[in-house]
C-alpha positions in Angstrom: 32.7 -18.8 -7.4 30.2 -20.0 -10.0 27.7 -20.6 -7.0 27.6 -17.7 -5.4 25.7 -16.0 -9.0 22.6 -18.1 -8.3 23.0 -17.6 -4.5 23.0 -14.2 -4.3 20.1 -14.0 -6.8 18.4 -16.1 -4.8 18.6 -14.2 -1.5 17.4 -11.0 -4.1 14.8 -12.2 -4.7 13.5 -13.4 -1.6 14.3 -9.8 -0.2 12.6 -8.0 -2.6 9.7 -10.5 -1.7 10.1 -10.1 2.0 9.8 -6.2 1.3 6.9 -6.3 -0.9 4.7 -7.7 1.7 1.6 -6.2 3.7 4.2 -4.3 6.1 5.3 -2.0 3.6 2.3 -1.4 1.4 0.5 0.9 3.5 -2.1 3.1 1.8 -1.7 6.5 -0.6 -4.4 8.3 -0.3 -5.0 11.2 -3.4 -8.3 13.2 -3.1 -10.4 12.2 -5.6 -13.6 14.7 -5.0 -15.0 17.0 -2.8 -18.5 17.8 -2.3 -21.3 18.5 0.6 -21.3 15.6 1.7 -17.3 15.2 2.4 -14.0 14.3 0.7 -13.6 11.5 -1.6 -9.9 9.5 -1.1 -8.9 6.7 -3.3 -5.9 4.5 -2.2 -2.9 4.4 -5.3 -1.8 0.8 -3.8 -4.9 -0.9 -2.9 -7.9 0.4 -4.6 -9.8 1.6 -1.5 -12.2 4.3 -1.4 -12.9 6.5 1.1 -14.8 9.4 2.5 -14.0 12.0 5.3 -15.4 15.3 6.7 -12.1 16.5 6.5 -8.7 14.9 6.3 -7.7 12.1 4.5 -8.1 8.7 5.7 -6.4 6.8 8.8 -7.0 3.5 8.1 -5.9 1.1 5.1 -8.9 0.0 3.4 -7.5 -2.9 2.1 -6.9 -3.8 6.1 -9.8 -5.6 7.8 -10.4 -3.6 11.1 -9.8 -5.8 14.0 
């Protein structure tokens, strides 16, 4: 019985890890400004920056397009 502790601890963590990854984080845009020029986005996971003529952003900026 004393086993299963570390086993099932294990196999949390390796789920929480397996969750975390790229497939999850996708990008959260927030408007960030707004002028002539367009809308300014910034990503709240990533860091990205974006701007739009309208609309927030399709892509994930931490992404490379391929």
């Amino acid at each position: 019985m004393v086993i299963f502790i570390p086993l099932i601890l294990i196999a949390l963590y390796v789920g929480m890890y397996v969750l975390r990854t790229d497939r999850t984080s996708d990008c959260r845009w927030r408007q960030t400004g707004k002028d002539a020029e367009g809308i300014t986005f910034r990503c709240q996971v990533c860091g990205a920056e974006a701007r739009t003529e309208k609309g927030e952003p399709t892509h994930c900026g931490a992404k490379p397009n391929t």
